[in-house]
C-alpha positions, -999 to 999 in steps of 0.1 A, spaced: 0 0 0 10 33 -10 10 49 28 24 89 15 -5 92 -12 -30 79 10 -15 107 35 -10 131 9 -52 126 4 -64 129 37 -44 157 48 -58 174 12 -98 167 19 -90 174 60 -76 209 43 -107 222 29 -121 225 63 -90 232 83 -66 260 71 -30 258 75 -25 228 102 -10 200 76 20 192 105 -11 185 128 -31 163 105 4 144 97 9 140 134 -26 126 137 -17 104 111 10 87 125 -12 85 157 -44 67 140 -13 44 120 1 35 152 -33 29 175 -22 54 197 -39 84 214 -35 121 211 -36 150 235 -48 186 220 -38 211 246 -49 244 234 -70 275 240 -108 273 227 -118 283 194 -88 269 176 -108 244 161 -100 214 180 -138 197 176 -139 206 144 -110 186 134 -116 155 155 -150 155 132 -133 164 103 -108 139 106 -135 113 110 -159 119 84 -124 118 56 -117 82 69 -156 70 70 -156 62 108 -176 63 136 -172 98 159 -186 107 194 -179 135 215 -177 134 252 -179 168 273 -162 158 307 -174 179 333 -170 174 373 -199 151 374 -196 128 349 -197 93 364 -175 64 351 -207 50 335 -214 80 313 -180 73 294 -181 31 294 -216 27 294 -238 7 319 -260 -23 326 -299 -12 332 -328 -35 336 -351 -36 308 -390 -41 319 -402 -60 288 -383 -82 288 -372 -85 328 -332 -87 320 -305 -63 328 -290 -52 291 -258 -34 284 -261 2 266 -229 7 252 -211 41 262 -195 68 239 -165 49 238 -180 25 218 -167 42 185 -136 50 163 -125 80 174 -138 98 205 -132 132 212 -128 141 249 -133 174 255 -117 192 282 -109 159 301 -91 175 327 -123 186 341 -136 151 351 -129 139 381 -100 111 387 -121 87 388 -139 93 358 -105 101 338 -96 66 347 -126 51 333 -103 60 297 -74 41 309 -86 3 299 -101 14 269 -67 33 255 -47 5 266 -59 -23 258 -88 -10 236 -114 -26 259 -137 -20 287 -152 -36 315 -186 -29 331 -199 -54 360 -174 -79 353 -182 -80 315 -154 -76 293 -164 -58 262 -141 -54 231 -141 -18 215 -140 -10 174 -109 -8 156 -96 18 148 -101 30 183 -86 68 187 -89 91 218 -84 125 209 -86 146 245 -83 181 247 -78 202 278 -76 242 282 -36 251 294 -53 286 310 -80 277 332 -70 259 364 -103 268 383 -123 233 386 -98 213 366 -82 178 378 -46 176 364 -41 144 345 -17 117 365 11 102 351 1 68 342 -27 86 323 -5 112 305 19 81 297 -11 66 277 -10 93 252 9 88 222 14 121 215 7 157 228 2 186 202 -6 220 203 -25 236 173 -18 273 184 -33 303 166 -36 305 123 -16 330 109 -28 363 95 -30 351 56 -49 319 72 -69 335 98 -83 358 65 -94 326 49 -110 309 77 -130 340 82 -140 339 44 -150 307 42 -167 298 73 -182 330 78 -213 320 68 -214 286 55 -195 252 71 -174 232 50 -177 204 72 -211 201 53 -204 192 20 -170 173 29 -171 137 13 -150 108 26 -115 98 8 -107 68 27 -118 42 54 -108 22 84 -96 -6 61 -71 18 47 -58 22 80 -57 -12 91 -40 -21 58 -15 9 60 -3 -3 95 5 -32 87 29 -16 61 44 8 89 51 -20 111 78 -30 80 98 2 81 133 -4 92 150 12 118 188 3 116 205 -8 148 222 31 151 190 45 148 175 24 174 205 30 197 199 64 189 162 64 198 170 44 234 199 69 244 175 100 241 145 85 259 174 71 288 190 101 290 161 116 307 160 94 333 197 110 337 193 145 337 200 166 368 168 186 358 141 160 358 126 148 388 108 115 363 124 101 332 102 86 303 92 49 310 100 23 282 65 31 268 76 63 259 108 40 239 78 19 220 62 49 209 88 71 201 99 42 179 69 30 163 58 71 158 92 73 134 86 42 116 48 59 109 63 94 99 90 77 77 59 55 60 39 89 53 67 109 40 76 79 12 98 62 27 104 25 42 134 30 67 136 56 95 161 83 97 177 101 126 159 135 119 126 117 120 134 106 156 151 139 167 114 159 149 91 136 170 109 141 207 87 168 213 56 155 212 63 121 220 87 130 254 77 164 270 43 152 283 61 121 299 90 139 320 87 156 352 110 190 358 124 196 391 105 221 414 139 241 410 137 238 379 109 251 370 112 280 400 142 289 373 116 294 344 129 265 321 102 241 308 102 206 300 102 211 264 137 230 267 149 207 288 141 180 262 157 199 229 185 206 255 190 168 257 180 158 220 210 188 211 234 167 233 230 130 219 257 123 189 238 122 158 245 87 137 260 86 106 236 60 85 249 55 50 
């Protein structure tokens, strides 16, 4: 399978509704190839729903939104067992989850123990309600989003949850020459209306299975483990990145190699994905952050001191 023109037209039709954030849909990409989950943190209005949605209709799969707010129960997200008068059993109605890509909106306003009603489901793409084990769709994508401003009723997401994330993006603000364009074409009208699909699920499971064949040379993978060990190292973080962050760091390259045309990763794939793939897994010092560095400098700091490899 061709994985860079099937990209190349899903990151076109995803275009005509959202202006000028192709490195987003390409990160989303490698997410969806890989079966991992994503984490939007951004301010509202910047289109985040709109994608999710967008994203889904292009591929032909199922989408449901979840607005977590403080009392949402653990049910509301997994779904729950209720007894049914006619005919005097207890039935299962299946939760949002039950989909292909669920958007969860602001999920750092649900309580704990409602955020960890996510944590079966993105691991092991599952759920389990009275004992009941039931098996979720595939492809099963958890696109969360939380506001970085407001801390005012909000529930910081633990570790182990942050850890089950993929990836975390930021989509930021358009620039001018874009911002122009949204206003004139969704000023009074929606694209999102007349958008077709280009693809479908299939696509994805067949393209995966062609990711999982990129090569990654044994410097490149020595590479890739020195970065992701060096933070356990480093005098300025408190907690390294867990061999999770290793597996997807490494199968997030072989993805991005796959979409850009070719079938072996490169060192500058690995060094382009740190970000997103690291800085939500580390934990800063409190001194360091009382000195005003963040964990994404302390990252690029470490990425700047690992030896490149020569590949030829």
């Amino acid at each position: 399978m061709n994985i860079q023109e099937f990209a190349a037209r899903v990151q076109e039709n995803v275009g005509q509704v959202i202006v000028g954030k192709e490195a987003v849909t390409e990160l989303l990409l490698v997410a969806l190839l890989c079966e991992g989950h994503v984490l939007l943190e951004d301010v509202p209005g910047t289109g985040k729903t709109t994608l999710a949605k967008t994203l889904a209709r292009s591929l032909q799969l199922g989408f449901q939104r979840l607005q977590f707010t403080p009392d949402l129960l653990p049910g509301d997200v997994t779904g729950v067992y209720y007894f049914n008068q006619k005919t005097q059993e207890f039935q299962f109605r299946p939760g949002p989850v039950q989909t292909n890509i669920l958007l969860a909106d602001e999920i750092n306003r649900a309580t704990p123990r409602t955020q960890s009603a996510l944590l079966e489901a993105m691991q092991e793409r599952q759920i389990t309600v009275e004992g009941v084990t039931h098996a979720l769709p595939r492809p099963f994508f958890v696109l969360a989003t939380q506001n970085p401003i407001e801390l005012e009723g909000t529930f910081p997401l633990p570790e182990a949850q942050l850890d089950r994330f993929l990836i975390k993006l930021s989509m930021g603000y358009p620039k001018a020459e874009e911002e122009e364009k949204i206003i004139l074409w969704e000023s009074w009208h929606d694209p999102f209306e007349t958008l077709q699909a280009v693809a479908t699920g299939a696509e994805i499971q067949a393209a995966k299975q062609t990711v999982e064949t990129v090569r990654v040379e044994p410097e490149v993978r020595r590479y890739l483990v020195a970065i992701v060990r060096a933070t356990r190292e480093h005098p300025a973080i408190d907690l390294g990145a867990s061999p999770r962050a290793s597996i997807a760091l490494y199968q997030t390259s072989q993805a991005l190699a796959a979409i850009r045309g070719r079938d072996y990763v490169i060192p500058d794939d690995i060094k382009e994905l740190v970000p997103q793939v690291l800085v939500h897994r580390v934990h800063i010092s409190p001194h360091t952050r009382l000195r005003g560095r963040t964990p994404t400098e302390v990252i690029h700091e470490i990425t700047d001191t690992i030896p490149v490899p020569v590949v030829g």
